[in-house]
C-alpha positions in Angstrom: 0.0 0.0 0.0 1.9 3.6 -1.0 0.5 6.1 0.8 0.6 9.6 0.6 -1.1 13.5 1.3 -2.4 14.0 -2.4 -2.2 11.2 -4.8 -2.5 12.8 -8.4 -3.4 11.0 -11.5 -1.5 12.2 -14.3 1.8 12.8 -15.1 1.8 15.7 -17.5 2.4 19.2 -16.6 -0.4 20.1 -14.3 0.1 17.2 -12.2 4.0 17.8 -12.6 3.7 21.5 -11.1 0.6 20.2 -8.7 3.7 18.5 -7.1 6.0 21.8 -6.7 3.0 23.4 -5.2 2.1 20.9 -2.7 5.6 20.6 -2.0 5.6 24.7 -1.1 3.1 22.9 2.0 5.0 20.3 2.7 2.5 18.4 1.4 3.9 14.6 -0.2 2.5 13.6 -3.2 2.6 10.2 -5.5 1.8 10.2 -9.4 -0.2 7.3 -11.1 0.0 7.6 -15.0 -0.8 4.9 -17.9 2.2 5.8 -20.1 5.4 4.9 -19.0 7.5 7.8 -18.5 6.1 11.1 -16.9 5.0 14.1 -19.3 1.4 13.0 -20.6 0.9 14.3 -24.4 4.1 16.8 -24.2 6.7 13.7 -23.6 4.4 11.0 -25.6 2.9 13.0 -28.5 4.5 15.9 -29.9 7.5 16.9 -27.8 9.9 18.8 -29.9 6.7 20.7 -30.4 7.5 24.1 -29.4 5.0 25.8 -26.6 4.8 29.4 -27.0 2.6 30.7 -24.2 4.6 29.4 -21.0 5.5 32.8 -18.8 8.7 33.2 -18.7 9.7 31.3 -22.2 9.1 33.4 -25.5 9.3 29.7 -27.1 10.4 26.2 -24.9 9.1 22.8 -26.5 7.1 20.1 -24.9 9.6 17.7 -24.2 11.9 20.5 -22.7 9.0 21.6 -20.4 8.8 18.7 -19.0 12.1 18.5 -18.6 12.4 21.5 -16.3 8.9 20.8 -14.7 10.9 17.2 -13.3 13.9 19.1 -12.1 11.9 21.6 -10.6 10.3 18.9 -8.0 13.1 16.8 -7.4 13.5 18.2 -4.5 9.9 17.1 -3.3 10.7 13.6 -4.1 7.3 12.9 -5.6 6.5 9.1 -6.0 5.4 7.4 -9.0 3.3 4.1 -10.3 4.0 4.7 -14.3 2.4 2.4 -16.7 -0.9 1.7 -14.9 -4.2 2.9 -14.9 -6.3 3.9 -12.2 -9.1 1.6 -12.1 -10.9 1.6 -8.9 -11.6 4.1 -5.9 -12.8 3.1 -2.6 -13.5 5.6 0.3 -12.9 4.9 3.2 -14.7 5.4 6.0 -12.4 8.1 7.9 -13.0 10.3 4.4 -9.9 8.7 2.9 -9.5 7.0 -0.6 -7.9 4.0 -2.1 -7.2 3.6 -5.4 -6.5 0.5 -7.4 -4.4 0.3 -10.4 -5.2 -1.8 -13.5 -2.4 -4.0 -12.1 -3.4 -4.6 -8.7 -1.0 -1.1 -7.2 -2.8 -0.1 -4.2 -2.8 3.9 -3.3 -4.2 5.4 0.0 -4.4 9.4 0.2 -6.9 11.7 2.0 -7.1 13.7 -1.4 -7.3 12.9 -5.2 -6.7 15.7 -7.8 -7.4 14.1 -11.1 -5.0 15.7 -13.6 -5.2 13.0 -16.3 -5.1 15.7 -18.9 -8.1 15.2 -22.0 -8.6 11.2 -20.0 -6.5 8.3 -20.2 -4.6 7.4 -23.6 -5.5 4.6 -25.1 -3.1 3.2 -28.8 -4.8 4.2 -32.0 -4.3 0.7 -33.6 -4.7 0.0 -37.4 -7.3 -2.0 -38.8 -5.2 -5.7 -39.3 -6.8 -9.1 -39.3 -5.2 -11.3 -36.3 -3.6 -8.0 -34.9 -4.6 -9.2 -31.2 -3.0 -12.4 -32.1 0.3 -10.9 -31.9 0.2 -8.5 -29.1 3.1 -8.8 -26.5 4.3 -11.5 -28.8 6.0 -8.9 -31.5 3.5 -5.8 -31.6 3.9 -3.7 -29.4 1.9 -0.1 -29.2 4.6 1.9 -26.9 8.2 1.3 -26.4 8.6 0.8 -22.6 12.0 -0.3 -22.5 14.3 0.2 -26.0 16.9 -2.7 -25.2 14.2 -5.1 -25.6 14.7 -4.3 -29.3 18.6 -4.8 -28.7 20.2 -6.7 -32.2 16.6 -7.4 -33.3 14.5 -6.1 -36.5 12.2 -3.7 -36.3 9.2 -2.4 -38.0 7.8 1.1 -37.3 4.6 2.7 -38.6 3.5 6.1 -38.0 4.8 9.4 -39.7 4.6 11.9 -36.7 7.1 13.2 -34.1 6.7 9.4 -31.9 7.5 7.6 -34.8 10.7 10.0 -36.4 11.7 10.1 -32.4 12.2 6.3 -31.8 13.2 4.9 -35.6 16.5 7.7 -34.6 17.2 6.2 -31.1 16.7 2.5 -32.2 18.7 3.0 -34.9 21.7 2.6 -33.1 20.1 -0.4 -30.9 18.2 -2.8 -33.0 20.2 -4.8 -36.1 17.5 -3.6 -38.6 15.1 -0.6 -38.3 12.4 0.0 -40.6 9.9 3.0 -41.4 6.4 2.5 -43.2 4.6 5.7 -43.8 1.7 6.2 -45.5 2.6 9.7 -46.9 6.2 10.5 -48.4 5.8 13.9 -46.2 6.2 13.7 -42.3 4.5 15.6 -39.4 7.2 15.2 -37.1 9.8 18.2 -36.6 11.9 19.6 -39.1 15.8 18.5 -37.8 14.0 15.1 -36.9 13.2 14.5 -41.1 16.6 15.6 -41.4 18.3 13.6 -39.1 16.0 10.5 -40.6 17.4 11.3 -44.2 20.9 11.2 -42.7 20.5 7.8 -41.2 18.6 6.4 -44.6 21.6 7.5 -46.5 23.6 5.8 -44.5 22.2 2.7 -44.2 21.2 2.6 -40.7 17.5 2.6 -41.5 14.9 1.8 -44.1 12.3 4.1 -45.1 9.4 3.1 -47.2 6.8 5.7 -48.7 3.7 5.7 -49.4 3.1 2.3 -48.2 1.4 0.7 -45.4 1.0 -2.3 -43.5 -1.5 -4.7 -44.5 -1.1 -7.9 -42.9 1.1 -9.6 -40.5 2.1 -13.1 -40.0 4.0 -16.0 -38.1 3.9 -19.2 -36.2 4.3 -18.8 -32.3 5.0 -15.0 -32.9 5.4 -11.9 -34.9 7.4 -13.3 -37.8 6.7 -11.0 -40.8 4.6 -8.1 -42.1 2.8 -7.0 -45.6 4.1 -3.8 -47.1 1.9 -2.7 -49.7 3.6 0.1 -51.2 2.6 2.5 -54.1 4.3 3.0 -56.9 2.6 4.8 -59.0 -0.6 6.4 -58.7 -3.1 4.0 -58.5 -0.8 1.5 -58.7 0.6 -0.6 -55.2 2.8 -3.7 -54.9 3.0 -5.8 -52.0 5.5 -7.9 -50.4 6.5 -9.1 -47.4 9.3 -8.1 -44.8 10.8 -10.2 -41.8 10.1 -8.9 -38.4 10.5 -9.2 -35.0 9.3 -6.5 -33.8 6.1 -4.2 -35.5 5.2 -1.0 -33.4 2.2 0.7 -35.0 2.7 5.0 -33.6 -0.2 6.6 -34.5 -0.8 8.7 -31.5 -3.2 8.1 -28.5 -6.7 8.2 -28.1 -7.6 10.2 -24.8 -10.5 8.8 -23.1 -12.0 9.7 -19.5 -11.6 5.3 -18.9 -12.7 3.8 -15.7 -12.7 7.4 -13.8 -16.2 8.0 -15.7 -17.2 5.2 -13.2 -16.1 7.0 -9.7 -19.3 8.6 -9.5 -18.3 11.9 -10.5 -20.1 14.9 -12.1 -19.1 14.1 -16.1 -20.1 16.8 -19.0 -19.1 16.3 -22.5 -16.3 13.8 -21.2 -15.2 16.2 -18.5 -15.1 16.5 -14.9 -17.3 19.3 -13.2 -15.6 21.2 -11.1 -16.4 24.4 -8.4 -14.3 27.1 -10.1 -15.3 29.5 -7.6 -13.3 28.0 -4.8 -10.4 25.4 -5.4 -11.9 23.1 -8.5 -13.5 20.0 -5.9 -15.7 17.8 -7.7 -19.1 16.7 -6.5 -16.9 14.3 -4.7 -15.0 16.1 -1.3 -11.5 15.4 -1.1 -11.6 15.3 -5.0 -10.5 17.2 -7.6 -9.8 18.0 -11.1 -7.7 19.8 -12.9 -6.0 20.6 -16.0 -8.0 19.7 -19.4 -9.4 16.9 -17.7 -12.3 19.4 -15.6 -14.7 21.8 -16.7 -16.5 24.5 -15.7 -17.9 27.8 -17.1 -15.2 29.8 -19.2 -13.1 27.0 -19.2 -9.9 27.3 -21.3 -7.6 24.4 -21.9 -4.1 25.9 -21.5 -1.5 24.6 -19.5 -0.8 27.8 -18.1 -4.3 27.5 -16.7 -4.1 24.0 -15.3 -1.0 25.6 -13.3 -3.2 27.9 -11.8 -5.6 25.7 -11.2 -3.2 23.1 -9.4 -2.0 26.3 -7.0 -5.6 26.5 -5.8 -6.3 22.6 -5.5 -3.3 22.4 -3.1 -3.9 25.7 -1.1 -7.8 23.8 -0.3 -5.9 20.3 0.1 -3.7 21.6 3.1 -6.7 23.3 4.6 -8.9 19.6 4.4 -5.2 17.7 5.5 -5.1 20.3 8.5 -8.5 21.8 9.4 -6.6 22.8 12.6 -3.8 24.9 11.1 -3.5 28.6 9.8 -1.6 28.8 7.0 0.2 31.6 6.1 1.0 32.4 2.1 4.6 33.0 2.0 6.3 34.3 -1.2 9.2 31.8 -2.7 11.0 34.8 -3.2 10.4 35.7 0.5 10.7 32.3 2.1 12.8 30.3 -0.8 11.9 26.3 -1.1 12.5 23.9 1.4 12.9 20.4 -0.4 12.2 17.2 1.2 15.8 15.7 0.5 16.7 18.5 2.6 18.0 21.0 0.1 17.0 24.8 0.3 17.1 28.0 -1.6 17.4 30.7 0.2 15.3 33.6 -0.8 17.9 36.5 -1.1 18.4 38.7 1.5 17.1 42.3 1.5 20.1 44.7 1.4 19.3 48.1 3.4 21.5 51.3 2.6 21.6 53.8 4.6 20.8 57.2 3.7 24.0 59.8 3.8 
């Protein structure tokens, strides 16, 4: 059983900075999150996608954000449960909750702050007879850990910033790396098509557009896949490839998942949430925030779901100690005290006299 004061489901950046501001209050927090490394859509989507509306940054991309949003609560020492879903809530009769992970994790905290971003993600998969036949036995929809592809060949689909990202790093892991993309254009960023051209003229990966997979095939596992390629218009050749490996990218598919069953207040696949005060659900001791809630005049920004994390923490402390005043103190007044022990002072005021 991890326990903990808030227990936040979500890993991208309102649940990142939910973590800096609880740790302000001394306040412990654990992370639950379905994808395997923290960051939500900014790490797993698009994240050399740059974010222009961050204070403080005139430009910063996703996966940078996240970067700095990490190093900025290290000091907390924030817990995380990273490739499971939260399936199940019970409360408890002392106004506590448990949650239960889609893997059996057990999680017990006094207060929830949903921050799952627009729900959980869920793999777009392509439309492939006997697909399911192969899961976990060559396709795979995520790459969890890239030395499982270690000397092996592998087969990527997908023509956005996922799929450029991770044909570059396996390309100096696995013995053969392949690209399939439907379109001989990519979405992906700009130095990331360059780099792939590099690598294809060099050998160390095959790219193949516009083609797509069609079938896949093998005894006790992934053995081989269908490439039907065109090459001209309207005309298309297929053949087959060996495989060990085929990982479909085509993004994530957010839904609200088992959540929608925790008897909260749901609108247009949202969570309802009391803007007026600290964004609590219907449920005390739960909240939402980030894209995941709505309420009227809702904006889905990050910038907001910042704001609205500083406010969920302020009303967590208060429900964690009804018995305690708490005063607001100014970082740049009382600096950050970390929980490894670490501390920045807030700089001293210097007082000159007048001559």
């Amino acid at each position: 059983m991890i326990k903990t004061d808030i227990l936040i489901i979500g890993a991208g950046p309102t649940g990142l900075f939910a973590v800096f501001e609880a740790g302000l209050l001394q306040l412990k927090c654990h992370i639950i999150d379905a994808l395997p490394q923290p960051g939500g859509q900014c790490a797993e989507i698009y994240p050399k996608k740059p974010i222009y509306d961050i204070p403080g940054f005139p430009e910063i991309l996703a996966g940078e954000l996240i970067d700095n949003l990490m190093e900025q609560i290290k000091p907390f020492q924030p817990g995380f449960t990273l490739g499971e879903q939260a399936t199940t809530i019970d409360h408890q009769e002392d106004g506590t909750f448990i949650v239960t992970t889609n893997k059996g994790t057990q999680h017990h905290a006094p207060i929830i702050a949903i921050a799952g971003g627009l729900g959980s993600f869920e793999p777009r998969k392509p439309l492939l007879d006997k697909l399911e036949d192969y899961e976990e036995k060559g396709v795979e929809y995520m790459i969890k850990d890239p030395e499982r592809y270690r000397d092996k060949k592998v087969l990527i689909a997908g023509g956005g910033d996922s799929a450029l990202d991770w044909t570059i790093f396996l390309s100096d892991v696995a013995k053969e790396v392949t690209l399939v993309h439907r379109r001989n254009e990519f979405r992906g960023a700009l130095d990331s098509v360059e780099k792939l051209q590099v690598l294809k003229n060099q050998g160390k990966v095959t790219l193949i557009t516009p083609a797509e997979i069609v079938a896949l095939g093998g005894s006790q596992k992934l053995e081989w896949a269908t490439v039907r390629q065109e090459e001209s218009k309207g005309v298309t050749r297929d053949y087959n490839i060996e495989t060990d490996h085929f990982i479909p990218l085509f993004g994530l598919s957010p839904k609200l998942g088992p959540i929608a069953d925790w008897g909260l207040e749901i609108e247009r696949n949202a969570i309802k949430v009391n803007n007026s005060l600290d964004y609590q659900t219907n449920i005390p001791g739960i909240y939402a925030i980030g894209d995941v809630n709505t309420y009227p005049g809702k904006l889905k920004l990050i910038l907001c779901g910042f704001h609205e994390a500083t406010l969920m923490c302020q009303s967590a402390y208060q429900k964690i100690n009804p018995n305690k005043r708490y005063v607001l103190k100014y970082t740049t007044v009382g600096g950050v005290q970390g929980f490894d022990g670490s501390k920045k002072e807030a700089p001293k005021a210097v007082v000159k006299a007048i001559v």
